[in-house]
C-alpha positions as CSV (number, residue, x, y, z in Angstrom):
1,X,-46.4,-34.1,-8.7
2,X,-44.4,-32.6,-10.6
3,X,-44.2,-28.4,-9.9
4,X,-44.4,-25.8,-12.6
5,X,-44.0,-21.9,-12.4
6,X,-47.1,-21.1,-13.6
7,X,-49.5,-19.5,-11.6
8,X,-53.4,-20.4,-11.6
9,X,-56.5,-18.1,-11.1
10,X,-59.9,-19.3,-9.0
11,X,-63.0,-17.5,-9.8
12,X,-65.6,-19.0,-7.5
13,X,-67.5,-17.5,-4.9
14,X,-68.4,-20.6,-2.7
15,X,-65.7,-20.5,0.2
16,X,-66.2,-24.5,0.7
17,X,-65.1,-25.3,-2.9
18,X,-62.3,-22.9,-2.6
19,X,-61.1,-24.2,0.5
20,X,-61.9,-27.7,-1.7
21,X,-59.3,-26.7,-4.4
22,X,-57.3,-25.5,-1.5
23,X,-56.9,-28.9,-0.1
24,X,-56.2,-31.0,-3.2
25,X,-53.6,-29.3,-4.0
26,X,-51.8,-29.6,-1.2
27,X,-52.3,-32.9,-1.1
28,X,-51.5,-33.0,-4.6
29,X,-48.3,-31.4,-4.0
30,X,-49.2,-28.5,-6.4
31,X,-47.1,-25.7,-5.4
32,X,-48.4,-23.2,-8.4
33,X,-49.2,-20.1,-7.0
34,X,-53.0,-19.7,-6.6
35,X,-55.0,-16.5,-6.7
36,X,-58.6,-16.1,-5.5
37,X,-61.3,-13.9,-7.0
38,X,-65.1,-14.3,-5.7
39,X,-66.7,-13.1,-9.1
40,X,-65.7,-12.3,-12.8
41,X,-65.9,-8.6,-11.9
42,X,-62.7,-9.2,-9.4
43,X,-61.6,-11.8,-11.7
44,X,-61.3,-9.0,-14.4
45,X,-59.7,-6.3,-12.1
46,X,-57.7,-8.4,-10.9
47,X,-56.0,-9.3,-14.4
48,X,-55.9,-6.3,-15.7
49,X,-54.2,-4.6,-12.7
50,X,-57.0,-2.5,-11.1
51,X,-57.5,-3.7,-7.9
52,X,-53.7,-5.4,-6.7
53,X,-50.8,-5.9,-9.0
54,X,-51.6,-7.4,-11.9
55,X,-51.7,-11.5,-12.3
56,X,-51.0,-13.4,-15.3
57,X,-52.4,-17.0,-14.4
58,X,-51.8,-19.7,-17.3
59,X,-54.8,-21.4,-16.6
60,X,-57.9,-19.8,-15.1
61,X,-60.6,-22.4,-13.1
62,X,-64.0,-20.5,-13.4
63,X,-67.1,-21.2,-12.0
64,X,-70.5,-20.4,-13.4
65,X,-73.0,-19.4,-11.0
66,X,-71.5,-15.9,-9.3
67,X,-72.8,-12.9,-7.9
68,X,-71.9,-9.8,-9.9
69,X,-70.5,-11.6,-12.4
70,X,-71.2,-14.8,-14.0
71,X,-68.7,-17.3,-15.7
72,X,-70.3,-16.7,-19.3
73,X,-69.9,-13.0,-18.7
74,X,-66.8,-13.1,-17.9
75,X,-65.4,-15.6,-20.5
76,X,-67.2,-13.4,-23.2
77,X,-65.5,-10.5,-21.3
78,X,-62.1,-12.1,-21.6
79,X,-62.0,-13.1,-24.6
80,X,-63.1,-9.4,-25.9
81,X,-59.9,-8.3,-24.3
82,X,-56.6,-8.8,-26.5
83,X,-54.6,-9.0,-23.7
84,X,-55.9,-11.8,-22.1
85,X,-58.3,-13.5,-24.5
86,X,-55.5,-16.3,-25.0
87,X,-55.4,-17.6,-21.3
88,X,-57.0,-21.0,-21.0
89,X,-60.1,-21.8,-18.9
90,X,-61.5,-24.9,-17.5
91,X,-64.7,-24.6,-15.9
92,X,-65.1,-25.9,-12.7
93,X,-68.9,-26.2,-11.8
94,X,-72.0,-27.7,-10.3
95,X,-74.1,-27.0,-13.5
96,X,-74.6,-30.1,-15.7
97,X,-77.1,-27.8,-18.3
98,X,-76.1,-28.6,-21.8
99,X,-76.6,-24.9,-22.4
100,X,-73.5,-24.0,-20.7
101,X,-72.1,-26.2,-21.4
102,X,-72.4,-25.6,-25.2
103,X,-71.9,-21.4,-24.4
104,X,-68.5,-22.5,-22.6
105,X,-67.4,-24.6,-25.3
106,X,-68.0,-21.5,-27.9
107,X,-66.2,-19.3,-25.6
108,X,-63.0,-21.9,-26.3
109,X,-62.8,-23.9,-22.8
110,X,-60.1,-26.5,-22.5
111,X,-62.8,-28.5,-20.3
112,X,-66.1,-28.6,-18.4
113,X,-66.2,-30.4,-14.8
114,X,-68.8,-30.8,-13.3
115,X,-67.7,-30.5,-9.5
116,X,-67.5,-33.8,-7.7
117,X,-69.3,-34.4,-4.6
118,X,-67.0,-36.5,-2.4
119,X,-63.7,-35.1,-1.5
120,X,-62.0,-38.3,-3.1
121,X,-63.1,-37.2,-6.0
122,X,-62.7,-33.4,-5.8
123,X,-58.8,-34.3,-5.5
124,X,-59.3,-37.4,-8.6
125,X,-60.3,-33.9,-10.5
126,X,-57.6,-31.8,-9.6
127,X,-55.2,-34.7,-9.8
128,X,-56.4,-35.3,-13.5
129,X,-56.4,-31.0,-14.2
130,X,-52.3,-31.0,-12.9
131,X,-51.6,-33.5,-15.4
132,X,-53.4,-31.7,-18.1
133,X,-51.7,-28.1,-17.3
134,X,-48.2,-30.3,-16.6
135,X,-48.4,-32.1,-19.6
136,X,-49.5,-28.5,-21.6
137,X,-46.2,-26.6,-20.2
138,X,-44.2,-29.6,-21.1
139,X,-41.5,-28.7,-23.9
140,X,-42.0,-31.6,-26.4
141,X,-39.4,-32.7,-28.3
């Protein structure tokens, strides 16, 4: 797969689908730098500087269901914020509700996934997410 410079943010708190993400892509080849954060709260502080130096991910993977924090708080939070309202989001999730689903898509997702079960298809996902995010940061002529 084809590497970009871009770094990418992970707001989950479930340390098996991190270490999920974790594993497709390196098996994916996707060197992007990767930064953790277990909640929107760190998520936040953690873009804005307060809690390490600051990050500027190009693409944000959020979860919905988080302590502290939720996904819908926290897009509604970042999207308040001038500086970082622009970054795109794909949620990454177990929650199949049309009402988030319908709240993410107002707060301007890219996408909605549903997280797969099966570790075949956990990397099918990320596989199909790299191509989205290459393909995105791909000068077009």
């Amino acid at each position: 797969m084809k590497n970009n410079t871009f770094s990418i943010m992970l707001v989950d708190d479930d340390e098996i689908d991190v270490m999920s993400v974790t594993r497709a892509f390196k098996k994916l080849n996707i060197t992007n730098p990767l930064y953790v954060a277990n909640n929107g709260v760190d998520a936040l502080a953690m873009l804005r500087g307060e809690s390490r130096p600051q990050i500027s991910p190009r693409i944000i993977l959020l979860d919905l269901n988080m302590p502290k924090m939720g996904g819908i708080e926290f897009l509604e939070q970042l999207r308040k914020d001038q500086t970082l309202h622009a970054i795109t989001v794909v949620i990454l999730t177990t929650s199949n509700e049309d009402r988030d689903r319908i709240q993410a898509y107002d707060l301007n997702v890219a996408g909605y996934i549903v997280k797969p079960v099966t570790p075949s298809n956990f990397v099918k996902a990320m596989a199909t997410l790299n191509k989205y995010w290459t393909l995105s940061e791909t000068p077009h002529d």
